[in-house]
KOLLUM-995407 format. One record per residue: residue number from 1; x, y, z of N, C-alpha, C, CB in turn; chain; residue in three letters. Coordinates in Angstrom, 1 decimal. Glycine has a CB too. Example, Ala and Ser with C-alpha at 12.3 -4.5 7.8 and 13.67 -1.06 7.14 Angstrom:
{atom 1 {13.2 -5.7 7.8} {12.3 -4.5 7.8} {13.2 -3.3 7.8} {11.3 -4.5 9.0} "A" "Ala"}
{atom 2 {12.8 -2.2 7.1} {13.7 -1.1 7.1} {12.9 0.0 7.9} {14.1 -0.6 5.7} "A" "Ser"}
//
This chain:
{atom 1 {-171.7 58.1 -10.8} {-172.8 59.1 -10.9} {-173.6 58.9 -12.2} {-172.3 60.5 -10.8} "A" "Unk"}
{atom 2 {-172.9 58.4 -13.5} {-173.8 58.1 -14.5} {-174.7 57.5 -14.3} {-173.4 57.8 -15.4} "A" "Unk"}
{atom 3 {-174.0 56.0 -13.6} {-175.2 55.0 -13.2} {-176.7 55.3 -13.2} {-175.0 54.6 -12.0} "A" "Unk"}
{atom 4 {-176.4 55.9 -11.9} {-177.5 56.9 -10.9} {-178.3 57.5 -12.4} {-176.6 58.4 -9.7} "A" "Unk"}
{atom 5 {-178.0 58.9 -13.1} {-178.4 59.5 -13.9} {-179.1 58.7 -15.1} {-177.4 60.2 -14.1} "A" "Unk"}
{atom 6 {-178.8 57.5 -15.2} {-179.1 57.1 -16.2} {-180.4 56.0 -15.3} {-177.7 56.5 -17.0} "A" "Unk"}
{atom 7 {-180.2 55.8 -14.5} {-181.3 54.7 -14.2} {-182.5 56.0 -13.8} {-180.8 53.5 -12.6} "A" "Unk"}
{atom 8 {-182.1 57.0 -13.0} {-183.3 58.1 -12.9} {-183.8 58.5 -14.2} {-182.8 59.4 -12.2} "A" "Unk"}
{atom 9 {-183.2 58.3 -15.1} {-183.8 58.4 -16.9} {-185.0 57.0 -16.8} {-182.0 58.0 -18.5} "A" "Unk"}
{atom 10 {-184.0 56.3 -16.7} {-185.2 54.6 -16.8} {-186.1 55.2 -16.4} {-184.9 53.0 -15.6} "A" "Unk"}
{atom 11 {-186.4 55.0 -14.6} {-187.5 55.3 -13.7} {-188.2 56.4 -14.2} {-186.9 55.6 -12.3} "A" "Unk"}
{atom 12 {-188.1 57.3 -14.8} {-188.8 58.6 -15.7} {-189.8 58.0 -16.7} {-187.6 59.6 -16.6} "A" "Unk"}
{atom 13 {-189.1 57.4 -17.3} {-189.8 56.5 -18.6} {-190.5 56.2 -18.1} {-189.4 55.4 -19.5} "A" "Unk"}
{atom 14 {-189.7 54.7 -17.0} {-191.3 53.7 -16.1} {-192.4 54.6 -16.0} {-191.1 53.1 -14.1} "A" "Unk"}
{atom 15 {-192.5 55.5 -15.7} {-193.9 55.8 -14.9} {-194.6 57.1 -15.8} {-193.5 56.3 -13.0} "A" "Unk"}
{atom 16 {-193.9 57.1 -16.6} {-194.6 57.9 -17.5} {-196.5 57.3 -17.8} {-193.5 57.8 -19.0} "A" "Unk"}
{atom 17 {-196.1 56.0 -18.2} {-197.4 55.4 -18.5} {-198.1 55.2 -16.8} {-197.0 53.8 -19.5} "A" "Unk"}
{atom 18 {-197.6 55.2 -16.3} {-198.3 54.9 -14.8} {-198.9 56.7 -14.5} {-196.8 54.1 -13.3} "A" "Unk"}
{atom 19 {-198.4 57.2 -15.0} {-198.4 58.9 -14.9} {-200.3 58.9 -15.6} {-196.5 60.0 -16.3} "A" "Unk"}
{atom 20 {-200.1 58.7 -17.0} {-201.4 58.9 -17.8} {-202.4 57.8 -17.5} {-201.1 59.0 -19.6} "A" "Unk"}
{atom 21 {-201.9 56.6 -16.9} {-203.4 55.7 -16.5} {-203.9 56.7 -15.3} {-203.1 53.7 -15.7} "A" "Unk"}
{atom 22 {-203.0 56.9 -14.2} {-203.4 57.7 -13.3} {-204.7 58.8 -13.1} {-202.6 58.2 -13.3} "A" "Unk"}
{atom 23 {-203.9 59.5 -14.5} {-204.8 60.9 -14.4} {-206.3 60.5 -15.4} {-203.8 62.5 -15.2} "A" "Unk"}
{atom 24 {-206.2 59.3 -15.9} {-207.1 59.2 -16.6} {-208.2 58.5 -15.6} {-206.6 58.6 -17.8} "A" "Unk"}
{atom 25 {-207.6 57.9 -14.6} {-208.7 57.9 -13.5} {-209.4 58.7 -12.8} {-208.4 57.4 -12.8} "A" "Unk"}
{atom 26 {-208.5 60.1 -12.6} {-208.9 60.8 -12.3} {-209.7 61.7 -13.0} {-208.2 61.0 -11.8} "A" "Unk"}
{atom 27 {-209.2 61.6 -14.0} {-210.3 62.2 -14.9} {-211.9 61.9 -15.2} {-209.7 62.0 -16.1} "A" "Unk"}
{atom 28 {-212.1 60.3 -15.0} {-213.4 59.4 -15.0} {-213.7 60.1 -13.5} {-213.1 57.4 -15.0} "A" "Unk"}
{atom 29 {-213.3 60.1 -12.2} {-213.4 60.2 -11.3} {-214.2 61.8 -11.1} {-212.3 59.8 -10.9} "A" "Unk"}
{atom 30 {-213.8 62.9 -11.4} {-213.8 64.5 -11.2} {-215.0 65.1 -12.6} {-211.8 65.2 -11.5} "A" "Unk"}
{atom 31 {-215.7 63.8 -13.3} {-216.5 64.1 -14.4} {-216.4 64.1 -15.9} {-216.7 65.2 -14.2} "A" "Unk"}
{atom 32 {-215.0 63.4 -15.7} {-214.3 63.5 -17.4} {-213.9 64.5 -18.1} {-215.2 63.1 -18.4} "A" "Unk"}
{atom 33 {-213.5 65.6 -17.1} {-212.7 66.8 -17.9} {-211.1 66.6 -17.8} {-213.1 68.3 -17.2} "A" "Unk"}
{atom 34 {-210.1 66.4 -18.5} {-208.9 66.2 -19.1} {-208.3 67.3 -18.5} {-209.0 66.2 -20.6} "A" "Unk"}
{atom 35 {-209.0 68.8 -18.9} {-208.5 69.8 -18.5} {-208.0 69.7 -16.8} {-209.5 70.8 -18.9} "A" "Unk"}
{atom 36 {-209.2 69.4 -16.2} {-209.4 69.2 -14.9} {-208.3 68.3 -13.9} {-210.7 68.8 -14.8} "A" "Unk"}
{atom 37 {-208.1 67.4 -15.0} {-207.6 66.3 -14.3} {-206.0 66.8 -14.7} {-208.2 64.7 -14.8} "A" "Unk"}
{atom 38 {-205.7 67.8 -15.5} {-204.4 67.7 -15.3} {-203.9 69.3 -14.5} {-203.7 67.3 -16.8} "A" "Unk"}
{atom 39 {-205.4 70.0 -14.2} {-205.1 70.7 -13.4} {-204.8 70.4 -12.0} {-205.8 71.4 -13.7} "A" "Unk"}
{atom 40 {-205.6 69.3 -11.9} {-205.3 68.7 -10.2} {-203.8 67.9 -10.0} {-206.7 67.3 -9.7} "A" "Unk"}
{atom 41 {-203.6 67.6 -11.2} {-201.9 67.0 -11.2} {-201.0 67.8 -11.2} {-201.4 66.2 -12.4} "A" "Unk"}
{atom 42 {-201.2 68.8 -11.5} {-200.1 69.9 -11.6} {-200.5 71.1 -10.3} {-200.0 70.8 -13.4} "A" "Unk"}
{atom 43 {-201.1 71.1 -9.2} {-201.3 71.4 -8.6} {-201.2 70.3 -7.3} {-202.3 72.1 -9.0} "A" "Unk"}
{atom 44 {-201.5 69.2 -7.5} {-200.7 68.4 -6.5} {-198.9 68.3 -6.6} {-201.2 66.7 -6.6} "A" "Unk"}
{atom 45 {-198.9 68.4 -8.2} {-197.0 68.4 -8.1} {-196.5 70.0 -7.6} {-196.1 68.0 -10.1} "A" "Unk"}
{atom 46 {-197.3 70.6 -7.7} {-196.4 71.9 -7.8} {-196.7 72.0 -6.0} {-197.2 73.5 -9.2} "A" "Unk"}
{atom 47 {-197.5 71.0 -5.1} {-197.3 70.9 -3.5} {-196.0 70.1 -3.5} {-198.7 70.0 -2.7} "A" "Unk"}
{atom 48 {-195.9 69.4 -4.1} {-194.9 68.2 -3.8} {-193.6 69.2 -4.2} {-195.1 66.7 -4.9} "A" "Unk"}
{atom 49 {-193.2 69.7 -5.1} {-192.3 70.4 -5.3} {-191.6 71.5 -4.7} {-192.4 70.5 -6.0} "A" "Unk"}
{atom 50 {-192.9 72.2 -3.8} {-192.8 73.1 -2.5} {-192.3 72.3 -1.4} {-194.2 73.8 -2.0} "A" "Unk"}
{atom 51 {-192.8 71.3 -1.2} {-192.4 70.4 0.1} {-190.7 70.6 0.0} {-193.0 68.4 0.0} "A" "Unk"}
{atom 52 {-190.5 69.7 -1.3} {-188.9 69.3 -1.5} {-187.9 70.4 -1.4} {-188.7 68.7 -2.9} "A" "Unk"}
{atom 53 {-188.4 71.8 -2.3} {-187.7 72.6 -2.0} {-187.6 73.2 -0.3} {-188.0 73.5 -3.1} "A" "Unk"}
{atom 54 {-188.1 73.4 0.3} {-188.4 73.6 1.3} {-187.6 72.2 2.5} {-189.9 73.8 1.1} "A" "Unk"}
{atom 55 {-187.3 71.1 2.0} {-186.9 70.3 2.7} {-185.7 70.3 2.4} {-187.3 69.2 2.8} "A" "Unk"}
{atom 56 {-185.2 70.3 1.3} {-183.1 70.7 0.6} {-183.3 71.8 1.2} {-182.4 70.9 -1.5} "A" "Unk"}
{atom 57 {-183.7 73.2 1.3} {-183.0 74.3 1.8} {-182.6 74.9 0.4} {-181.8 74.0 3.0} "A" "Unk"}
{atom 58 {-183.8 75.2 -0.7} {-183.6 76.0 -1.8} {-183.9 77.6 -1.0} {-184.7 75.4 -3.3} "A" "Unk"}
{atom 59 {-182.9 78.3 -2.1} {-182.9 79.6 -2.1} {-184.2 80.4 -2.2} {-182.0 79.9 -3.0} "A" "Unk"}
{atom 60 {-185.1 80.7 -2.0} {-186.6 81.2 -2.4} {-186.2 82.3 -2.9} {-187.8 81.3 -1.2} "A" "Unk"}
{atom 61 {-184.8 82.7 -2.4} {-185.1 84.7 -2.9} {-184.7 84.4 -4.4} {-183.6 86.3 -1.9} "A" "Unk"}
{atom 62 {-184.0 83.5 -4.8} {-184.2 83.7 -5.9} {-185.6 83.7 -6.9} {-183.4 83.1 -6.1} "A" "Unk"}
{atom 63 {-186.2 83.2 -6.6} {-187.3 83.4 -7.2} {-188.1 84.5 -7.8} {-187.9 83.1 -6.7} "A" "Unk"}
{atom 64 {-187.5 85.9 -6.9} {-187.3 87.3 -7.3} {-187.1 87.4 -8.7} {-186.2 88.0 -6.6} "A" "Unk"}
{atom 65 {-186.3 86.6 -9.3} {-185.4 86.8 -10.7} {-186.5 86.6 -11.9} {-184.1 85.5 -10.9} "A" "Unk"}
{atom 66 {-187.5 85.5 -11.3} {-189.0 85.8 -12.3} {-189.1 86.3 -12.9} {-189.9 86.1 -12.1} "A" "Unk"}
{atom 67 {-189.0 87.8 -12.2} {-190.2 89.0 -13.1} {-189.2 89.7 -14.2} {-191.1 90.5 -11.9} "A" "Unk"}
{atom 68 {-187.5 89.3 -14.2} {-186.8 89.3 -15.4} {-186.9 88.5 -16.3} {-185.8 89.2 -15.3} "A" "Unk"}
{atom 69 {-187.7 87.3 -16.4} {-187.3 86.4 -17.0} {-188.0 86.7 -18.8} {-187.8 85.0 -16.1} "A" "Unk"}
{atom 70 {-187.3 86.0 -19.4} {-188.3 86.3 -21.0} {-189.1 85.4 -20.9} {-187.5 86.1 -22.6} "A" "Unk"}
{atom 71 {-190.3 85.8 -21.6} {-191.5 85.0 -21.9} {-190.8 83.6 -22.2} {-192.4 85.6 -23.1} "A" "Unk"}
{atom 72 {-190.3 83.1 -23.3} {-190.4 82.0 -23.3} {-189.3 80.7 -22.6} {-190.6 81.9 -24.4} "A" "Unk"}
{atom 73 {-188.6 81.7 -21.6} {-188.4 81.0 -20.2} {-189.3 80.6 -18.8} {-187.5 81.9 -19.6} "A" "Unk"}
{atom 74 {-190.5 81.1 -19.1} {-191.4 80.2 -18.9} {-192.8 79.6 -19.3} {-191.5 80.4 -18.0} "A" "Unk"}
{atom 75 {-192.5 79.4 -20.2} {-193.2 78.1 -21.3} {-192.5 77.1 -21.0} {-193.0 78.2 -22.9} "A" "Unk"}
{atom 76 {-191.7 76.6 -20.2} {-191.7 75.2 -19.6} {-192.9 74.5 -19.1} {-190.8 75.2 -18.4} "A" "Unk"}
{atom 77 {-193.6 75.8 -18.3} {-195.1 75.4 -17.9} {-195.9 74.9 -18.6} {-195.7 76.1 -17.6} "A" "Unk"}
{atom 78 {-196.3 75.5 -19.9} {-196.9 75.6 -20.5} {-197.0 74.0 -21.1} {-196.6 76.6 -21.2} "A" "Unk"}
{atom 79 {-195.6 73.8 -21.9} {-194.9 72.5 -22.6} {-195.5 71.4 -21.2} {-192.7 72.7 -22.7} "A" "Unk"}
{atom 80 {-195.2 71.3 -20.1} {-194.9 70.3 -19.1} {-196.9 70.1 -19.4} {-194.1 70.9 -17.0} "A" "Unk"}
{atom 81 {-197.7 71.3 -19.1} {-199.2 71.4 -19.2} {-199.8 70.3 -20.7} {-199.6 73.3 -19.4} "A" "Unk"}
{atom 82 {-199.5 70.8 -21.6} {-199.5 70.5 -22.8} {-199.2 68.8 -22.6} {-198.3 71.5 -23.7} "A" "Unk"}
{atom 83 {-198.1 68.2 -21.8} {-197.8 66.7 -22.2} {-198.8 66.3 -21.2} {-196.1 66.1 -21.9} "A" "Unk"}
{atom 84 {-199.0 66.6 -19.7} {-200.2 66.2 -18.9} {-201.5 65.8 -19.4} {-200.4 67.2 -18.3} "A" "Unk"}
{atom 85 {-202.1 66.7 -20.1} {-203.0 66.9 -20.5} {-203.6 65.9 -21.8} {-202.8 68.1 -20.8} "A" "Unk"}
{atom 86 {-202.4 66.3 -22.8} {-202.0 65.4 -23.9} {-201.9 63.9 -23.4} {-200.5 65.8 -24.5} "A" "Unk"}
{atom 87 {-200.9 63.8 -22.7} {-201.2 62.0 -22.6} {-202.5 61.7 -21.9} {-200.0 61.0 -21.6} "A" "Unk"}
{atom 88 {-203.2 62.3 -21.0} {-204.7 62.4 -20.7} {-205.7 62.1 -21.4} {-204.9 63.5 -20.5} "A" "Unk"}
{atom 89 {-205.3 62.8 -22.4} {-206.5 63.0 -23.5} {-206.0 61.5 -24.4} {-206.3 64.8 -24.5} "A" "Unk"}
{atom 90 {-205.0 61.3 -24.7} {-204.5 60.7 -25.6} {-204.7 58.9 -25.0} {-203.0 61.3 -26.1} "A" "Unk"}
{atom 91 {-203.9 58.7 -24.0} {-204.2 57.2 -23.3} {-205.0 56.6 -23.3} {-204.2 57.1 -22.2} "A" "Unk"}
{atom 92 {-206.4 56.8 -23.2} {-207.4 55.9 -23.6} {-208.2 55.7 -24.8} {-208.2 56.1 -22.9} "A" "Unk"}
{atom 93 {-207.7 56.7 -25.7} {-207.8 56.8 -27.0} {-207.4 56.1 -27.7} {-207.5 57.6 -27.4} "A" "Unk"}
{atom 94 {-206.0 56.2 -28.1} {-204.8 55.8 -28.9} {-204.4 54.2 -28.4} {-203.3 57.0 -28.7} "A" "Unk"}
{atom 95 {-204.4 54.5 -26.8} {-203.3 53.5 -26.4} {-202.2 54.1 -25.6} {-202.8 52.9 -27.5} "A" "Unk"}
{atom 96 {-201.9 53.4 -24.8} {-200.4 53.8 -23.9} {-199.8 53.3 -24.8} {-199.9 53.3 -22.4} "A" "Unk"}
{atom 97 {-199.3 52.6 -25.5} {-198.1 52.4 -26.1} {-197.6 52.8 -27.2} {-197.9 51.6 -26.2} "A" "Unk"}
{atom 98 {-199.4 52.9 -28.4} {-199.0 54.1 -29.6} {-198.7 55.4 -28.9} {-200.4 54.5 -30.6} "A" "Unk"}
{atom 99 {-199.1 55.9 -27.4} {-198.7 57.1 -27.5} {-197.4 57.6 -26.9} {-199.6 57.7 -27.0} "A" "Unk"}
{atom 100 {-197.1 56.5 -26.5} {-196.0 56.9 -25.6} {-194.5 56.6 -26.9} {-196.0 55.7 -24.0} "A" "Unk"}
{atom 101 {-194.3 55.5 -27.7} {-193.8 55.5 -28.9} {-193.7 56.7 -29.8} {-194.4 54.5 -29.4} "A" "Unk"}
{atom 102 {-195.1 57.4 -30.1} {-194.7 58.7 -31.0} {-194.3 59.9 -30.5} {-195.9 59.1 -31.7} "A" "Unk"}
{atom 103 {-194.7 60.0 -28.7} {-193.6 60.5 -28.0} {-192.8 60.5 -27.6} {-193.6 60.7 -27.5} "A" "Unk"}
{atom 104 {-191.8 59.4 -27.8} {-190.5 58.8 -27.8} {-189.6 59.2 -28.7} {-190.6 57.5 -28.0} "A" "Unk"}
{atom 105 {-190.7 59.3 -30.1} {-189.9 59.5 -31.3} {-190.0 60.6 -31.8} {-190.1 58.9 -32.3} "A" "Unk"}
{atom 106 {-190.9 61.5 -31.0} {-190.7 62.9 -31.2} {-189.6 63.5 -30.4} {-192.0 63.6 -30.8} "A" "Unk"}
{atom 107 {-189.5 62.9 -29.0} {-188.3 63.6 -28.1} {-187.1 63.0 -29.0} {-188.2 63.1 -26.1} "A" "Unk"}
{atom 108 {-186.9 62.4 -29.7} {-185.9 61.4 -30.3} {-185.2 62.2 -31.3} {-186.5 60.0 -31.0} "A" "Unk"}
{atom 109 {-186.2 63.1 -32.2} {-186.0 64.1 -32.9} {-185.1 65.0 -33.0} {-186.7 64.6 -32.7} "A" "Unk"}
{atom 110 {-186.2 65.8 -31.5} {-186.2 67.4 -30.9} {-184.5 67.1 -30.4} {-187.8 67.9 -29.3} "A" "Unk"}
{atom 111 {-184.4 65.9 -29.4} {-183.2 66.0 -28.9} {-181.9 65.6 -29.8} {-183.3 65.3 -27.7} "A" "Unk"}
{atom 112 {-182.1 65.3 -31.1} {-180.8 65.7 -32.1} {-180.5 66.6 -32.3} {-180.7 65.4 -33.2} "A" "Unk"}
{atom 113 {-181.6 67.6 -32.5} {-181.4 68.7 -32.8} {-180.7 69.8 -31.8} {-182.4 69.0 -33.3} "A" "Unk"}
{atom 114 {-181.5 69.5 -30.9} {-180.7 70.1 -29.6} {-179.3 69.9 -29.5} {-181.3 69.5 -28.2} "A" "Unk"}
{atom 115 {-179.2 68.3 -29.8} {-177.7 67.8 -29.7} {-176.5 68.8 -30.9} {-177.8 65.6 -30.3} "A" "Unk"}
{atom 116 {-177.6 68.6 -31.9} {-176.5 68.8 -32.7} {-176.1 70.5 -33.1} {-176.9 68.0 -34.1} "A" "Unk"}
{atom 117 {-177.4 71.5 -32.4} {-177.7 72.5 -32.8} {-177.2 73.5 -31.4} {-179.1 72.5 -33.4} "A" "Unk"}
{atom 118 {-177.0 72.6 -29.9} {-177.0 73.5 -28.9} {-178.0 74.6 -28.7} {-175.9 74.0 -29.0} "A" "Unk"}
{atom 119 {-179.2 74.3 -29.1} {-180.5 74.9 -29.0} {-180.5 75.4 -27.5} {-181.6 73.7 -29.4} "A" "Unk"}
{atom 120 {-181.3 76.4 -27.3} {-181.3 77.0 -26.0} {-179.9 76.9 -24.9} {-182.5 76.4 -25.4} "A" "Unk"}
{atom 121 {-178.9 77.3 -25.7} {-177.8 76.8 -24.6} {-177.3 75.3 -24.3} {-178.3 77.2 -23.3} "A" "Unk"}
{atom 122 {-178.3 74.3 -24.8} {-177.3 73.3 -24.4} {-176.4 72.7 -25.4} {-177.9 72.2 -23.9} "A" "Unk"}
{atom 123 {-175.4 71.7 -24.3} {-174.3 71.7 -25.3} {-174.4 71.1 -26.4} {-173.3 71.2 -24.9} "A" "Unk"}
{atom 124 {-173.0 70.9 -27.5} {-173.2 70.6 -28.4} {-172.5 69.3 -28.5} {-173.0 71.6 -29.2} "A" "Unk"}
{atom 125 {-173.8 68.0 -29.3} {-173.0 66.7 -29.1} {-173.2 66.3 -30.4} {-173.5 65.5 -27.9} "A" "Unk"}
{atom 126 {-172.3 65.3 -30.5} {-172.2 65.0 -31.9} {-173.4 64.2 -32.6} {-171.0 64.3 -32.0} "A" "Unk"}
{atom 127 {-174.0 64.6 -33.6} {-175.1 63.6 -33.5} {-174.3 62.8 -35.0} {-177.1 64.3 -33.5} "A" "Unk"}
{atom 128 {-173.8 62.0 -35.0} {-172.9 61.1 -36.1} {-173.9 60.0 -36.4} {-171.3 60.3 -35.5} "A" "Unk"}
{atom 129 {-173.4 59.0 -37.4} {-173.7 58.2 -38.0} {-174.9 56.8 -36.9} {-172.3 57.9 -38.7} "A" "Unk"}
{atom 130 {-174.3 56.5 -35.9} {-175.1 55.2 -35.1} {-175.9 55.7 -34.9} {-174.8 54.6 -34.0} "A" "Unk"}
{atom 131 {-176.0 57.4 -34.1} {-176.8 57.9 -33.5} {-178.5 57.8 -34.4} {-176.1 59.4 -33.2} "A" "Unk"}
{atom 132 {-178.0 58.5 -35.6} {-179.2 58.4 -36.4} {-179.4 56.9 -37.0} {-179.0 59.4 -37.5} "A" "Unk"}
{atom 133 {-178.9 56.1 -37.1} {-179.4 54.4 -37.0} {-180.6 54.1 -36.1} {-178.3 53.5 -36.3} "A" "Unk"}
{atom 134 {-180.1 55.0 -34.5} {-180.7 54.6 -33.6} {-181.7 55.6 -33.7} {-180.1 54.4 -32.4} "A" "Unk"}
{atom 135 {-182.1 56.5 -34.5} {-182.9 57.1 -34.2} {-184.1 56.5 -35.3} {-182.4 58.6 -34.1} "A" "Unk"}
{atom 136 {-183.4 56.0 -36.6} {-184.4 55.2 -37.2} {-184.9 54.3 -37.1} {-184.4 55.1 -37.9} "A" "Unk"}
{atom 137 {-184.1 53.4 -35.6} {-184.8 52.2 -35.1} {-185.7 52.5 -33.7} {-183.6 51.1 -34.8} "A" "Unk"}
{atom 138 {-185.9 53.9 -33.8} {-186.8 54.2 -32.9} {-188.2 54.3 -33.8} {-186.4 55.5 -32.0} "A" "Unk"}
{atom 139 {-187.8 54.9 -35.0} {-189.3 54.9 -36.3} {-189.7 54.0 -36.6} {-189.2 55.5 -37.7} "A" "Unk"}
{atom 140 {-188.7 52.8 -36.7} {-189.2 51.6 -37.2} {-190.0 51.3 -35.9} {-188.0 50.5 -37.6} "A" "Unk"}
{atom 141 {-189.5 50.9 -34.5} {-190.0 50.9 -33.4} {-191.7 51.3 -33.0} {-189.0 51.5 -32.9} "A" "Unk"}
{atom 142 {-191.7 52.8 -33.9} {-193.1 53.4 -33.7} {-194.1 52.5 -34.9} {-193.1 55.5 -34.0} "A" "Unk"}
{atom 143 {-193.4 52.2 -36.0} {-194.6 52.0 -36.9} {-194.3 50.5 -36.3} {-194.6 52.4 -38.7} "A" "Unk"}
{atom 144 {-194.0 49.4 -35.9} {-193.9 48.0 -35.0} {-195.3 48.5 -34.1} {-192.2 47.8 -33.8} "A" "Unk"}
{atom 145 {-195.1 49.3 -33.1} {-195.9 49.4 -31.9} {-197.3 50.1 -32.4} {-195.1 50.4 -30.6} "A" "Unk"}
{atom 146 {-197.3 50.6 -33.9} {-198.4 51.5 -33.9} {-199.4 50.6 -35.0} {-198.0 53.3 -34.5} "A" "Unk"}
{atom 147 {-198.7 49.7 -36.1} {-199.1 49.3 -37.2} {-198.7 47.6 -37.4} {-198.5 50.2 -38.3} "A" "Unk"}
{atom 148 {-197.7 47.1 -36.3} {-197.7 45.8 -36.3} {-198.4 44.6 -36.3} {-197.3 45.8 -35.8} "A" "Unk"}
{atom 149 {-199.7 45.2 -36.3} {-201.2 44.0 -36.2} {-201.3 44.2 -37.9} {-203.1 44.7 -35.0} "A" "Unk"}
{atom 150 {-201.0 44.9 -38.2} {-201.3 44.8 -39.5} {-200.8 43.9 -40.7} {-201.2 45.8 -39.7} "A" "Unk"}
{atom 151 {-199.0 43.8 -40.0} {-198.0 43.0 -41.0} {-198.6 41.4 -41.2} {-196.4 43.0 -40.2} "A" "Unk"}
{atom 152 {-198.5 40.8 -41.9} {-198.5 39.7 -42.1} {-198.2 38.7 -42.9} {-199.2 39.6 -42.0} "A" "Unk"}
{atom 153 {-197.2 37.4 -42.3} {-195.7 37.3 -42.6} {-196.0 36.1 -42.8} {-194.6 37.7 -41.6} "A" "Unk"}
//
């Protein structure tokens, strides 16, 4: 099962960048609004995600539980909006690869801390000595992909 879990991690990454060329076509396409184009992405996913639940045989009544929920139990939305939009805006600007690198090394961050802090409930992992190696060969990694035209050796 890790296998699996871990290659559906891969396949996430893959298409991340296939995700923001996308919408950035669509964006050229619908008049050049950013806003627009990641409102039509998150309104085609949020069909796609009705389909699926609806094809597994998810529980709908729970969905009732909503109107308990605390505000910032759903700011998932918001966050998911925010990266749509963001790489949207950001992809033809920056670059897919400066942007996807400083988003790499931002989740690279957030998720030590999570690791090490059990932030919102999740568990608590060790974040030891390699871990942070690897986390500063992800910084090295960003200033490579962001400033490496620059070195000269």
């Amino acid at each position: 099962m890790h296998v699996f879990l871990y290659a559906l991690a891969l396949t996430i990454g893959l298409v991340v960048p296939l995700q923001a060329a996308i919408n950035n076509q669509l964006k050229a396409l619908i008049g050049g609004s950013t806003v627009l184009a990641a409102l039509v992405s998150f309104l085609v996913g949020s069909v796609v995600l009705a389909v699926a639940a609806l094809a597994t045989g998810q529980k709908w009544a729970g969905l009732a539980n909503v109107a308990r929920a605390e505000w910032w139990m759903l700011s998932g939305g918001v966050l998911g909006a925010l990266f749509v939009f963001g790489s949207t805006l950001l992809a033809p600007r920056i670059g897919v690869a400066a942007m996807l690198s400083l988003i790499i090394a931002g989740q690279m961050f957030a998720s030590l801390l999570f690791d090490r802090f059990g932030l919102l409930g999740m568990p608590l992992r060790d974040v030891g000595t390699w871990r942070l190696v690897g986390a500063g060969l992800v910084v090295a990694g960003v200033a490579l992909v962001n400033f490496g035209d620059r070195i000269r050796l």
